[in-house]
PDB file of N, CA, C, O and CB in Angstrom:
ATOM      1  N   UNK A   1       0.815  -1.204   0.000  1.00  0.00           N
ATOM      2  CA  UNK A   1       0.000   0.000   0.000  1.00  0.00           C
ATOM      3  C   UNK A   1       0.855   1.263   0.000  1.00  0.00           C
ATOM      4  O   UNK A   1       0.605   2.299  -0.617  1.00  0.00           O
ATOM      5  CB  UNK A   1      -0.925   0.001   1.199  1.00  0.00           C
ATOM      6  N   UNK A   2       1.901   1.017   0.786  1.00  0.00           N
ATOM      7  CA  UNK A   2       2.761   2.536   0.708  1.00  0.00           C
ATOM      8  C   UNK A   2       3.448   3.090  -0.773  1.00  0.00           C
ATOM      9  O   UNK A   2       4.000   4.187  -0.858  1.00  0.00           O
ATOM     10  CB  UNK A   2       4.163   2.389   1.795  1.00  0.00           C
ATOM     11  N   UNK A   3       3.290   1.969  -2.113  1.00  0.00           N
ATOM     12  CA  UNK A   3       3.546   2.671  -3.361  1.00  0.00           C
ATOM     13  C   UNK A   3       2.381   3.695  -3.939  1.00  0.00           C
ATOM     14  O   UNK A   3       2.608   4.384  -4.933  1.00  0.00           O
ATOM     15  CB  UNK A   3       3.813   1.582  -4.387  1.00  0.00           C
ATOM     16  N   UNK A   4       1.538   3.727  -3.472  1.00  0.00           N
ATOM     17  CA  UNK A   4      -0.098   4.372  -3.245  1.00  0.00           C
ATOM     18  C   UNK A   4       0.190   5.919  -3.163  1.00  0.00           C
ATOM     19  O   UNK A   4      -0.357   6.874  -3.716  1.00  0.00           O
ATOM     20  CB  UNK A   4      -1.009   3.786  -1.578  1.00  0.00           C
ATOM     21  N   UNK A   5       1.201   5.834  -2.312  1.00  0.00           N
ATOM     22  CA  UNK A   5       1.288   7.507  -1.505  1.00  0.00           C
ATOM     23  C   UNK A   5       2.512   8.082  -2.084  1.00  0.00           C
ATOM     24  O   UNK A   5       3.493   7.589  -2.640  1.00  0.00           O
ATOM     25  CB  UNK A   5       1.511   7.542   0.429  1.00  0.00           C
ATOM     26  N   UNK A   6       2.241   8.973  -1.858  1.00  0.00           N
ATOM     27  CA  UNK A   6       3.778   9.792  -2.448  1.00  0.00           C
ATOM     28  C   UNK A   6       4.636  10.458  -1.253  1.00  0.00           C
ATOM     29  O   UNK A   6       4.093  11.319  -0.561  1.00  0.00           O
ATOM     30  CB  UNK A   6       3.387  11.262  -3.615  1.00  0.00           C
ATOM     31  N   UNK A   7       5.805  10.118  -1.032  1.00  0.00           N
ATOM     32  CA  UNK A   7       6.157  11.161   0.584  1.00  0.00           C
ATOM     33  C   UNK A   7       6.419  12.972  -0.503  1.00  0.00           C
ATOM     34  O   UNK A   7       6.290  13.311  -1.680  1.00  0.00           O
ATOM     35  CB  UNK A   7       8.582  10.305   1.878  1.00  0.00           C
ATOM     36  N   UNK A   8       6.763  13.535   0.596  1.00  0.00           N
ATOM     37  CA  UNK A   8       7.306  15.005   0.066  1.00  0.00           C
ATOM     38  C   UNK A   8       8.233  14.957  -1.036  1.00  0.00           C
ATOM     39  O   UNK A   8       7.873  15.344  -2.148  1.00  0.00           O
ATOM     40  CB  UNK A   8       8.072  15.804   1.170  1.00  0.00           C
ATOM     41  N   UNK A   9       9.388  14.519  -0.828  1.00  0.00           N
ATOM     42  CA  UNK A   9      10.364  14.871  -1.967  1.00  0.00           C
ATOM     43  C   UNK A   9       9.821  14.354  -3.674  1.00  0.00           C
ATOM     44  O   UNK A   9      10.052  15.031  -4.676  1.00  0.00           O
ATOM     45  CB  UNK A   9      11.906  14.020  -1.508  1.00  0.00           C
ATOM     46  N   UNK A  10       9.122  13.110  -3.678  1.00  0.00           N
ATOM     47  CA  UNK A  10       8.221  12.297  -4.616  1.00  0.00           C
ATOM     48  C   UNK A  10       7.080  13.599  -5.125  1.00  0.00           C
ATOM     49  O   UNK A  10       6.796  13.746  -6.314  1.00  0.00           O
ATOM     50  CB  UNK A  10       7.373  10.775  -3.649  1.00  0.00           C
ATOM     51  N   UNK A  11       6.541  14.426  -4.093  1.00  0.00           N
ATOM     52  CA  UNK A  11       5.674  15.557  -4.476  1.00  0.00           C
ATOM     53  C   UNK A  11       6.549  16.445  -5.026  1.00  0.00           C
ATOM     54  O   UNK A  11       6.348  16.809  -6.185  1.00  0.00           O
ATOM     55  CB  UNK A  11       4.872  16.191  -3.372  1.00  0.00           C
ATOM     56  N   UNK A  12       7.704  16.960  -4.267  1.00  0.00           N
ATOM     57  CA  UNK A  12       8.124  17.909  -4.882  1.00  0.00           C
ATOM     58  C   UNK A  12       8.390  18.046  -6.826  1.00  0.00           C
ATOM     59  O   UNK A  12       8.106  18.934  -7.629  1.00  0.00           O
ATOM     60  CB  UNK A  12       9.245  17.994  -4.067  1.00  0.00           C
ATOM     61  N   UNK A  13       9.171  16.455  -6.996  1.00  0.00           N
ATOM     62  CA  UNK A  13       9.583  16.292  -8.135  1.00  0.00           C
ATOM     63  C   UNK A  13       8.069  16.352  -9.037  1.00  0.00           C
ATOM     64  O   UNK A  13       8.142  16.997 -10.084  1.00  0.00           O
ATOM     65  CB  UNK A  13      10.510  14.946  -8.164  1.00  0.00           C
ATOM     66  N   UNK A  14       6.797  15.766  -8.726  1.00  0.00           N
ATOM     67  CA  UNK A  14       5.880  15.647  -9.669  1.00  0.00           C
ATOM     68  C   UNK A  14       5.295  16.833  -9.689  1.00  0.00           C
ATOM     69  O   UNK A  14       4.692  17.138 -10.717  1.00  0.00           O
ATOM     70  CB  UNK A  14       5.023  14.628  -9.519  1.00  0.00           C
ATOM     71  N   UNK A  15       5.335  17.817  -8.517  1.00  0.00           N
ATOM     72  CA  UNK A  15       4.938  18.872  -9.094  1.00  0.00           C
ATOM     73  C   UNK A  15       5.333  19.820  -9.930  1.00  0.00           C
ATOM     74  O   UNK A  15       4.525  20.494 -10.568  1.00  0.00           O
ATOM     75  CB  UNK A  15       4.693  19.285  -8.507  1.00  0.00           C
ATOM     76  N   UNK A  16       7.265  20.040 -10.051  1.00  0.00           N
ATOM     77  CA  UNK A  16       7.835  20.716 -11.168  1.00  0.00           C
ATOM     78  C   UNK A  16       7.649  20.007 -12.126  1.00  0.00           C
ATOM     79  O   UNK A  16       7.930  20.649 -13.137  1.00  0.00           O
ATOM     80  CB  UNK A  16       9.097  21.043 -11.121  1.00  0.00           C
ATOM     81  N   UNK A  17       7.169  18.550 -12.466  1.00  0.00           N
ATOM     82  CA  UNK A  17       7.040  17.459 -14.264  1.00  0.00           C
ATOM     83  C   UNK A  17       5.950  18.612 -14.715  1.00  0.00           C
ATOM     84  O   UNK A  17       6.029  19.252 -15.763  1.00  0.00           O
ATOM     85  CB  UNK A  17       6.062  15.108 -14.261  1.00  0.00           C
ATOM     86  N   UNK A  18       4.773  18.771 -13.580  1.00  0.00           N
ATOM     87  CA  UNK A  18       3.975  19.103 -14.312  1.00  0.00           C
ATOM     88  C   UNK A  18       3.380  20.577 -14.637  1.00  0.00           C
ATOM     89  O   UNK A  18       2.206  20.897 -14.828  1.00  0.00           O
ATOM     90  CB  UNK A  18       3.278  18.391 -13.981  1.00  0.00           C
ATOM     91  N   UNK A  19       4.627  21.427 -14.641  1.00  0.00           N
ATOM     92  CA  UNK A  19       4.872  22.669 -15.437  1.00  0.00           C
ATOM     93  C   UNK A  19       5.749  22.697 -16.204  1.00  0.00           C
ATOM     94  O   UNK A  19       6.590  23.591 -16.115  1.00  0.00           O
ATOM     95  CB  UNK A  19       5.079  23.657 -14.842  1.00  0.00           C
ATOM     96  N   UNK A  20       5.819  21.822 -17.098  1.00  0.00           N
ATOM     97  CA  UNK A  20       6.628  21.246 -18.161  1.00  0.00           C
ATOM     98  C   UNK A  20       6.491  19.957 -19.230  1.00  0.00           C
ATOM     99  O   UNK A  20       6.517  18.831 -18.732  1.00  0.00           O
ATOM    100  CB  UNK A  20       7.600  21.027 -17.532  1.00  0.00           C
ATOM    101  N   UNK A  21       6.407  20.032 -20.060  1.00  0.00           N
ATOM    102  CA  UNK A  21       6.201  18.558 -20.824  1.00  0.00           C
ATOM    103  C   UNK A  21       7.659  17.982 -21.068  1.00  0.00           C
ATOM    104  O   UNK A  21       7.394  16.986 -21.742  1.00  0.00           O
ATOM    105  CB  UNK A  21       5.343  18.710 -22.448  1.00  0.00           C
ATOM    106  N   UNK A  22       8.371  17.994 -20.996  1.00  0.00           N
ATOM    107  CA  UNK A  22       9.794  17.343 -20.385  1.00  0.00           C
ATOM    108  C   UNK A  22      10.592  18.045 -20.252  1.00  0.00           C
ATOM    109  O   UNK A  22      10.769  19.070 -20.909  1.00  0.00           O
ATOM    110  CB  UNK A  22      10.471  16.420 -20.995  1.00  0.00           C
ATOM    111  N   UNK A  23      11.507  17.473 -19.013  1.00  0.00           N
ATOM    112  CA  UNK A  23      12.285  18.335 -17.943  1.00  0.00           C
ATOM    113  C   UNK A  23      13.582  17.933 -17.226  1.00  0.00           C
ATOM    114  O   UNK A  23      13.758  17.345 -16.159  1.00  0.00           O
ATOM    115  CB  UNK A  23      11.414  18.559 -16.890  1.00  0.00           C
ATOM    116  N   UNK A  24      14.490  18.458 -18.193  1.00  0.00           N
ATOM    117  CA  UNK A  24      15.751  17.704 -17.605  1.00  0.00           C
ATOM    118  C   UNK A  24      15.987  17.226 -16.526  1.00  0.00           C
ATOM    119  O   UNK A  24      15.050  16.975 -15.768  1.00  0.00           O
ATOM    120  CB  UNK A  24      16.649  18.247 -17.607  1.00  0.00           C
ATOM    121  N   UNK A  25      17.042  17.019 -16.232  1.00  0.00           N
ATOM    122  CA  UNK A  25      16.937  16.276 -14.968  1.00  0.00           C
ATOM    123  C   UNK A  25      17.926  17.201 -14.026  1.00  0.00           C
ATOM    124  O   UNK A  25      17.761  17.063 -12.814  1.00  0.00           O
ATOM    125  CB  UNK A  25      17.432  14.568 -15.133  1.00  0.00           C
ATOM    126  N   UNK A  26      18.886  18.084 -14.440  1.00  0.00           N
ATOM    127  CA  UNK A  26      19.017  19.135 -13.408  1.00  0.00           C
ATOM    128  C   UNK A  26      18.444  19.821 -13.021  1.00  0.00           C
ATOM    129  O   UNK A  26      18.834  20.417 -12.017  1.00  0.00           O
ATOM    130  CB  UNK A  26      19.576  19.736 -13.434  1.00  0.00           C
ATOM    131  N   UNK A  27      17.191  20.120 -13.609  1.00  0.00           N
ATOM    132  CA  UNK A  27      16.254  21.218 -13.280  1.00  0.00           C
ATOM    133  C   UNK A  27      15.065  20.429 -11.944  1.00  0.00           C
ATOM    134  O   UNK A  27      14.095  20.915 -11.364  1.00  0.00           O
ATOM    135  CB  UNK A  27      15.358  21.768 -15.007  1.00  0.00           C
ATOM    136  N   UNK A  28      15.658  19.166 -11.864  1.00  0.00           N
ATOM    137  CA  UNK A  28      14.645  18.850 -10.788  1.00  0.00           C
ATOM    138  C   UNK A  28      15.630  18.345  -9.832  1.00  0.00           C
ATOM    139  O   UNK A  28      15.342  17.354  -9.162  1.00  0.00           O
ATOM    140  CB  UNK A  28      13.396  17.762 -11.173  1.00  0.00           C
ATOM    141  N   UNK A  29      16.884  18.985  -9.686  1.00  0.00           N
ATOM    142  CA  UNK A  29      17.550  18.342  -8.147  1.00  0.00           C
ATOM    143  C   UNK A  29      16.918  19.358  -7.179  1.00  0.00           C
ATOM    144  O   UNK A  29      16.378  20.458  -7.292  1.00  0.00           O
ATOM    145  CB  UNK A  29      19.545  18.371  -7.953  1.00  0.00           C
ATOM    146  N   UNK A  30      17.163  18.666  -6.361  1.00  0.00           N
ATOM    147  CA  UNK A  30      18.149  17.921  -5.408  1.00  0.00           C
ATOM    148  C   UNK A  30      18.152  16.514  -5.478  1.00  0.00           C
ATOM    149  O   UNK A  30      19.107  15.830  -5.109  1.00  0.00           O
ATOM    150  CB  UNK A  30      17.895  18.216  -4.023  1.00  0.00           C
ATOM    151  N   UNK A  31      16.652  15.877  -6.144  1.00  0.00           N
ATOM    152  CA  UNK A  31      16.704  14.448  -6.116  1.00  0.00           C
ATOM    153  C   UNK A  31      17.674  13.889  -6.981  1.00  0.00           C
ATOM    154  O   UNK A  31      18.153  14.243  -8.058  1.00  0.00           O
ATOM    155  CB  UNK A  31      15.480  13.898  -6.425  1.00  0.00           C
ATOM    156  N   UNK A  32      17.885  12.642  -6.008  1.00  0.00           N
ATOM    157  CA  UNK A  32      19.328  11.595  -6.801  1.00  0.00           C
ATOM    158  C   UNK A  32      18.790  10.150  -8.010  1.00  0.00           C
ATOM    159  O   UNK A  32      17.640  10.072  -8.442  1.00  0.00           O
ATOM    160  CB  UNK A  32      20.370  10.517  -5.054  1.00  0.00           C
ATOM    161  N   UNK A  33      19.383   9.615  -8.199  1.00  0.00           N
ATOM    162  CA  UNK A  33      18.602   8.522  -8.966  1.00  0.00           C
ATOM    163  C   UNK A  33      17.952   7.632  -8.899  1.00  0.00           C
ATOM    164  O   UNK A  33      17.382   7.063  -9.830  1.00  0.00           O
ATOM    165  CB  UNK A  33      18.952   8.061  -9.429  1.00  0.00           C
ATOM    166  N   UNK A  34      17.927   7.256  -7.296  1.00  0.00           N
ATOM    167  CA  UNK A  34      17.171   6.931  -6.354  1.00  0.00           C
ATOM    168  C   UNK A  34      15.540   7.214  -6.509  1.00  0.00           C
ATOM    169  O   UNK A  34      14.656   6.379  -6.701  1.00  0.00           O
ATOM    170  CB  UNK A  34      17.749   7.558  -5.303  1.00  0.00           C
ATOM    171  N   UNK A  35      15.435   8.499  -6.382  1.00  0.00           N
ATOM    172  CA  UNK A  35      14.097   8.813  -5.910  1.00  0.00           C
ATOM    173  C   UNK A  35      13.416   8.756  -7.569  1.00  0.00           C
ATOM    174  O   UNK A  35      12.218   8.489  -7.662  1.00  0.00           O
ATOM    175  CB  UNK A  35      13.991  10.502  -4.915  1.00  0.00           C
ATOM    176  N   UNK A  36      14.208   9.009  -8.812  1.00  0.00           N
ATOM    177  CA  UNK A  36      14.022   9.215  -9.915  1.00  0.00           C
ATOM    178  C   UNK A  36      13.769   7.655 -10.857  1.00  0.00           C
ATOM    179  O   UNK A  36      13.189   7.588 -11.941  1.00  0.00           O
ATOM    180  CB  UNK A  36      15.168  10.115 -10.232  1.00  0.00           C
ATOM    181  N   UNK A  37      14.460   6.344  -9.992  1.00  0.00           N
ATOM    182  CA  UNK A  37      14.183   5.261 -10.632  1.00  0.00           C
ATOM    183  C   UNK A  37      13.254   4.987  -9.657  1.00  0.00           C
ATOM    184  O   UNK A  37      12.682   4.058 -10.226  1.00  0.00           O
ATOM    185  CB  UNK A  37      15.245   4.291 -10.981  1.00  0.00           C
ATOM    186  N   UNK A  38      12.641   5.120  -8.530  1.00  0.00           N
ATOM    187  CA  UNK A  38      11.394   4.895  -7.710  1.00  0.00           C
ATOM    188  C   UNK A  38      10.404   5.491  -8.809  1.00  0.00           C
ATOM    189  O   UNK A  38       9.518   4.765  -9.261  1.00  0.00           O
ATOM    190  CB  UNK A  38      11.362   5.717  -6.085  1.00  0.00           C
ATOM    191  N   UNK A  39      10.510   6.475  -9.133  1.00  0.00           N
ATOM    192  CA  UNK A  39       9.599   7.277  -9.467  1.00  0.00           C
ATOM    193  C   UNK A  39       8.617   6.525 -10.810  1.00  0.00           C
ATOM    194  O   UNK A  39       7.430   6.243 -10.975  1.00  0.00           O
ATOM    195  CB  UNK A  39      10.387   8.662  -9.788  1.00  0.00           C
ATOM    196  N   UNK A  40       9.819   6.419 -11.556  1.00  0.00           N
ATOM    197  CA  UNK A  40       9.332   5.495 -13.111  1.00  0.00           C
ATOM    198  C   UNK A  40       9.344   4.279 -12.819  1.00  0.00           C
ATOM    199  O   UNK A  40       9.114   3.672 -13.865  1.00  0.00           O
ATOM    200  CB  UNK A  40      10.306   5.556 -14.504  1.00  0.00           C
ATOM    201  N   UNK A  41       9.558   3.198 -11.538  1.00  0.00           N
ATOM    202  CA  UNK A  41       9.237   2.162 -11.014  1.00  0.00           C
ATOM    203  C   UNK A  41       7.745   2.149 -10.669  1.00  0.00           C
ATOM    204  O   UNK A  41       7.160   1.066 -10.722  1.00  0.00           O
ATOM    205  CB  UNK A  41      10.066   1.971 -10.005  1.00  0.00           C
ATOM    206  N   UNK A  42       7.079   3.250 -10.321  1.00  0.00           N
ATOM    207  CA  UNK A  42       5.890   3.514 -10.160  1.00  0.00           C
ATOM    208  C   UNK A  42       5.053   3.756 -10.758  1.00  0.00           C
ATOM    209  O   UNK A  42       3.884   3.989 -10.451  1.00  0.00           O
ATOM    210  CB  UNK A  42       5.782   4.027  -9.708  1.00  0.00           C
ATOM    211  N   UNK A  43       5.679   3.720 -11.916  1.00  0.00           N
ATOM    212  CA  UNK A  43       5.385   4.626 -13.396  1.00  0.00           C
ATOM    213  C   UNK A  43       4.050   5.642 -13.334  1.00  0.00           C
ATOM    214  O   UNK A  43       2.920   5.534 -13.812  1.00  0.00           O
ATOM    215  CB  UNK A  43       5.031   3.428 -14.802  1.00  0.00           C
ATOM    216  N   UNK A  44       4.884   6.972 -12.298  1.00  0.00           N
ATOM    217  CA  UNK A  44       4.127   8.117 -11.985  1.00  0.00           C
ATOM    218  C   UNK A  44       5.254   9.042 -13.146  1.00  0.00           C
ATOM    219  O   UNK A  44       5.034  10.227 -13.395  1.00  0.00           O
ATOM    220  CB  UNK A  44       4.032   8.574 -10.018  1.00  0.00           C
ATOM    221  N   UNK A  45       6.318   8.360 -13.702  1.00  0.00           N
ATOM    222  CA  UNK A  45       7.088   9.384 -14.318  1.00  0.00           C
ATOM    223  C   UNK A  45       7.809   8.605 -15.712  1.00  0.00           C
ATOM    224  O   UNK A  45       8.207   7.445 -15.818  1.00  0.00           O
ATOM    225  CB  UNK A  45       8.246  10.021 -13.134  1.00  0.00           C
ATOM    226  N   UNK A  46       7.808   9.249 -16.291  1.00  0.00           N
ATOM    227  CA  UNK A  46       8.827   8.325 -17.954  1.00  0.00           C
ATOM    228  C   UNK A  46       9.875   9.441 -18.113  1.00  0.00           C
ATOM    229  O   UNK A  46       9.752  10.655 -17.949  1.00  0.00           O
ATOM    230  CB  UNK A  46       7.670   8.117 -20.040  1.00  0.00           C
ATOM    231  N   UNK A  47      11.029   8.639 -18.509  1.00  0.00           N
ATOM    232  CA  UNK A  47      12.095   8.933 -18.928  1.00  0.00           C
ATOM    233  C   UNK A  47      12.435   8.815 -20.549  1.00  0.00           C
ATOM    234  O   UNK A  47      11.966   8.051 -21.393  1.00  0.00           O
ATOM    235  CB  UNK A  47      12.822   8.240 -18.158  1.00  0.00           C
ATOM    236  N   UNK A  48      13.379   9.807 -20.654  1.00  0.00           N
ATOM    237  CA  UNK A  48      13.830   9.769 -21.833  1.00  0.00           C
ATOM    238  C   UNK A  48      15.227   9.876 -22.176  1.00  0.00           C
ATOM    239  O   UNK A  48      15.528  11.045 -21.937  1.00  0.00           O
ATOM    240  CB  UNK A  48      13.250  10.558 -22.377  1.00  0.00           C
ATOM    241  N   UNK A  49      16.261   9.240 -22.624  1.00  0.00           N
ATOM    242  CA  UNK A  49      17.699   9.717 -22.951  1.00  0.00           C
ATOM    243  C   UNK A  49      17.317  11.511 -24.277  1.00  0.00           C
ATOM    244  O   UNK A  49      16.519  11.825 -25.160  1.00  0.00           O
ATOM    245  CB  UNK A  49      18.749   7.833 -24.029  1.00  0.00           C
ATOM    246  N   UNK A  50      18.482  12.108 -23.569  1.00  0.00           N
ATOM    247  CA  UNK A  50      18.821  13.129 -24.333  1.00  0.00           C
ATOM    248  C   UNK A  50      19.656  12.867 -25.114  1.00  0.00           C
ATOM    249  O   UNK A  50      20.632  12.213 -24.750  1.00  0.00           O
ATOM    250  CB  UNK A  50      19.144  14.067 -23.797  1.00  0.00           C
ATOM    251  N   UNK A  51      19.512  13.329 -26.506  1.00  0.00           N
ATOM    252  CA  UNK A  51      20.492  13.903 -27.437  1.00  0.00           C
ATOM    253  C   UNK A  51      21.672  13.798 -27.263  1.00  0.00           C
ATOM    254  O   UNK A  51      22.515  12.937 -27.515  1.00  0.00           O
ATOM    255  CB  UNK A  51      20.410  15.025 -27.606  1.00  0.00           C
ATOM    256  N   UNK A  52      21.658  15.606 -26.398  1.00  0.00           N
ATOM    257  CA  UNK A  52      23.450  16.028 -25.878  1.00  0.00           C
ATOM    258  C   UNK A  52      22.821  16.220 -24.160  1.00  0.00           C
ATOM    259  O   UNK A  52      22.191  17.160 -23.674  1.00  0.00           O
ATOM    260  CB  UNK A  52      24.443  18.147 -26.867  1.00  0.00           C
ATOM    261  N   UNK A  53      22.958  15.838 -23.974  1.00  0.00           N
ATOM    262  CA  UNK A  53      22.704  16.315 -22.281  1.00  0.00           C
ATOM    263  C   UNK A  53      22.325  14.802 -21.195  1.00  0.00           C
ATOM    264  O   UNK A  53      22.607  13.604 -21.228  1.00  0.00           O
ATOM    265  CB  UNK A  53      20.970  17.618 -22.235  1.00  0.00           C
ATOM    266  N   UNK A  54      21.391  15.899 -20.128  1.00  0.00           N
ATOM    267  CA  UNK A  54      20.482  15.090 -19.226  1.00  0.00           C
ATOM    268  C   UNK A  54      19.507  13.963 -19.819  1.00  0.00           C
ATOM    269  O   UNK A  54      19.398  13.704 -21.017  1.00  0.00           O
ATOM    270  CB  UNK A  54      19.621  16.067 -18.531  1.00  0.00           C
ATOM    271  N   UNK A  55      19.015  13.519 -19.071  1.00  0.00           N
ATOM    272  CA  UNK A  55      18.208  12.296 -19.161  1.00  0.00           C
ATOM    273  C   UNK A  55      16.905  13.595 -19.057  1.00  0.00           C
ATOM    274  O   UNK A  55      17.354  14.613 -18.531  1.00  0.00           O
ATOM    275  CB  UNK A  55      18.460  10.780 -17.728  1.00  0.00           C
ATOM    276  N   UNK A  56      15.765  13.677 -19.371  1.00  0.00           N
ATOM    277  CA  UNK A  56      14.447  14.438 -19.475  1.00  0.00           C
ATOM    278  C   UNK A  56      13.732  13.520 -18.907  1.00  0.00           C
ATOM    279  O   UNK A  56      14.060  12.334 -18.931  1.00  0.00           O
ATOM    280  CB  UNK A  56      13.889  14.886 -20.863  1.00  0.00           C
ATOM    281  N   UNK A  57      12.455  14.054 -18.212  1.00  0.00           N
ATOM    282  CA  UNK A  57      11.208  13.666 -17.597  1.00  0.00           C
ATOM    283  C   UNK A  57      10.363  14.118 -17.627  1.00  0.00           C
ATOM    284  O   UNK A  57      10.365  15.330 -17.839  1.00  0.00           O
ATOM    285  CB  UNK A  57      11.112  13.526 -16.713  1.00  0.00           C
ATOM    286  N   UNK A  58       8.903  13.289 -17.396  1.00  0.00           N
ATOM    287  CA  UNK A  58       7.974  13.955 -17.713  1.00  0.00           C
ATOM    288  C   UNK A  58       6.640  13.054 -17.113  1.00  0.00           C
ATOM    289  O   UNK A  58       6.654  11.850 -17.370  1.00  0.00           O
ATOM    290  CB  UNK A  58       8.102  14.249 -19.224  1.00  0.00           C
ATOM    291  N   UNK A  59       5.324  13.680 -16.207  1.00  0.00           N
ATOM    292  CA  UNK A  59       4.517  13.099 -15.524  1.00  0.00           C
ATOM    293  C   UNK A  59       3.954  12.378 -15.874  1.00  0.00           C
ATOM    294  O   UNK A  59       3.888  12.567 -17.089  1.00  0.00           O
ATOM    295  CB  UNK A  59       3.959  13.548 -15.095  1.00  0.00           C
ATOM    296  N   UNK A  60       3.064  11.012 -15.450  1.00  0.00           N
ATOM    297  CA  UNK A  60       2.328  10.128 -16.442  1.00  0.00           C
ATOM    298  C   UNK A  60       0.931  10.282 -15.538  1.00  0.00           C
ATOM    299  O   UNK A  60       0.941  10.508 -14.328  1.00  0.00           O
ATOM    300  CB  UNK A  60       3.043   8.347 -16.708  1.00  0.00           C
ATOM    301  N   UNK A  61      -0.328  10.110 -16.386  1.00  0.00           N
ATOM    302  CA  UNK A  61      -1.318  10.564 -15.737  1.00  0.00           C
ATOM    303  C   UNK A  61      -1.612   9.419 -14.359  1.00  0.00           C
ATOM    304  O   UNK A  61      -2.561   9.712 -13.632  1.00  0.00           O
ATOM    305  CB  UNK A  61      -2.520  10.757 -16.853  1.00  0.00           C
ATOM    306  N   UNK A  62      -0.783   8.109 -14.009  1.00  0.00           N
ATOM    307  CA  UNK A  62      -0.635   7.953 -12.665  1.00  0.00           C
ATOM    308  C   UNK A  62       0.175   8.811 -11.838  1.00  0.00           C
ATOM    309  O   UNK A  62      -0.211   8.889 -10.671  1.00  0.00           O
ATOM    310  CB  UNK A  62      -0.241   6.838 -12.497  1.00  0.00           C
ATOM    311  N   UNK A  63       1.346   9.569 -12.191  1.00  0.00           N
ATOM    312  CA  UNK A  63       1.366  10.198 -11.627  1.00  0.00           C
ATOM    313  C   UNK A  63       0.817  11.655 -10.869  1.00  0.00           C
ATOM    314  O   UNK A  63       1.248  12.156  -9.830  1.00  0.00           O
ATOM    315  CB  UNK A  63       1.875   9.957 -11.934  1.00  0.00           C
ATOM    316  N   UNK A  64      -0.316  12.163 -11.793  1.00  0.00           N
ATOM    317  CA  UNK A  64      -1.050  13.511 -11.480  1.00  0.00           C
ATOM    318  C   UNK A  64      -2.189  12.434 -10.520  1.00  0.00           C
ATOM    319  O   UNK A  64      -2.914  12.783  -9.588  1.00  0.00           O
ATOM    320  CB  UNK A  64      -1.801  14.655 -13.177  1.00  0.00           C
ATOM    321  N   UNK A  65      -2.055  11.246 -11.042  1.00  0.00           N
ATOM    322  CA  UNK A  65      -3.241  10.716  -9.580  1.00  0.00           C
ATOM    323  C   UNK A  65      -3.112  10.283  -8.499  1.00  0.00           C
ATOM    324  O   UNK A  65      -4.018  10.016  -7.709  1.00  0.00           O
ATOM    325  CB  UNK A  65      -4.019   9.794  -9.673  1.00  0.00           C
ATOM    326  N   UNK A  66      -1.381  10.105  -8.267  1.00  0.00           N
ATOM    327  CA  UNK A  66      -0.620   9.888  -7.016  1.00  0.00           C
ATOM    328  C   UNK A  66      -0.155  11.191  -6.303  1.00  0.00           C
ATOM    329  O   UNK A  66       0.033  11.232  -5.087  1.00  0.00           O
ATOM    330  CB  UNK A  66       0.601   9.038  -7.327  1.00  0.00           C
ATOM    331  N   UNK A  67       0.050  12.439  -7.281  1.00  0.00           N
ATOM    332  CA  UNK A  67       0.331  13.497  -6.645  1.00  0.00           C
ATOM    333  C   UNK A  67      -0.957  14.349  -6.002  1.00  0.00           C
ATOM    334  O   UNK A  67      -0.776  15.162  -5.096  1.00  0.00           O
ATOM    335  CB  UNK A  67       1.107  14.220  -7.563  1.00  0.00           C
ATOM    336  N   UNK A  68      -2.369  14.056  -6.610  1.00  0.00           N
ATOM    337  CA  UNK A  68      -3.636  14.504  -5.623  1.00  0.00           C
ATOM    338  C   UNK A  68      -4.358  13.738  -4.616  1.00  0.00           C
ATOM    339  O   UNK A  68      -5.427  13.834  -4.014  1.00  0.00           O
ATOM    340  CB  UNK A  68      -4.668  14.844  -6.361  1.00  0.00           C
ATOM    341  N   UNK A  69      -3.052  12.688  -4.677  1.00  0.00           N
ATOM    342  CA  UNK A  69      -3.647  11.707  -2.984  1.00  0.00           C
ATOM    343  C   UNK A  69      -2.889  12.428  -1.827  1.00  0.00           C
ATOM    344  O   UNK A  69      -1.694  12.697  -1.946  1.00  0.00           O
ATOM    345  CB  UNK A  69      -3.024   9.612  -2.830  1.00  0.00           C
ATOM    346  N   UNK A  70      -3.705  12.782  -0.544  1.00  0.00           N
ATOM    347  CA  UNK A  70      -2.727  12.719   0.669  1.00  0.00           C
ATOM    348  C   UNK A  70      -2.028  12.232   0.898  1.00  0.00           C
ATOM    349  O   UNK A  70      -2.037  11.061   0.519  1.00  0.00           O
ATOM    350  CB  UNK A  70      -2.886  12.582   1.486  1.00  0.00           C
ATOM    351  N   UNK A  71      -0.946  12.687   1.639  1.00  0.00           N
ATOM    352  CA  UNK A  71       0.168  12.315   1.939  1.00  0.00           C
ATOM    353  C   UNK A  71      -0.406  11.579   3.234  1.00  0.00           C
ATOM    354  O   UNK A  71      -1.072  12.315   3.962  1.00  0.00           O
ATOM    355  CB  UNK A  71       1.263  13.444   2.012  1.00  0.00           C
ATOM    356  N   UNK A  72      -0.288  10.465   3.580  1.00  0.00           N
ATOM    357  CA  UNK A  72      -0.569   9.742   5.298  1.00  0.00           C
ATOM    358  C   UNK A  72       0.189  10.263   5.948  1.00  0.00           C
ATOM    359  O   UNK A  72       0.257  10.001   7.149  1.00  0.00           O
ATOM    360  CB  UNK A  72      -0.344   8.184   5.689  1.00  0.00           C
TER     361      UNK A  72
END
């Protein structure tokens, strides 16, 4: 049940995805790769390889339905 909920830092990141349709991945630290392979483990988030750069991200509509659940 606790993949259900999102803690804070999990909010923080889905709420900058979703003022953006993809979003590098420096632009959403402080999180490490950790919280970022949880994230698309949950598949509240998809990834993409860049070009020349960062890895990009971007919200999946489980994630806009994990980010308007309470936090327990």
């Amino acid at each position: 049940m606790t993949d259900v909920f999102s803690n804070a830092r999990q909010q923080d990141i889905l709420q900058k995805l979703m003022q953006a349709e993809w979003t590098p991945h420096p632009r959403l630290a402080p999180a490490g790769d950790s919280v970022f392979g949880g994230l698309v483990n949950k598949g509240w988030i998809e990834s993409r390889p860049a070009d020349d750069g960062p890895a990009c991200y971007r919200i999946t509509e489980a994630g806009m339905l994990a980010f308007n659940l309470p936090i327990p």
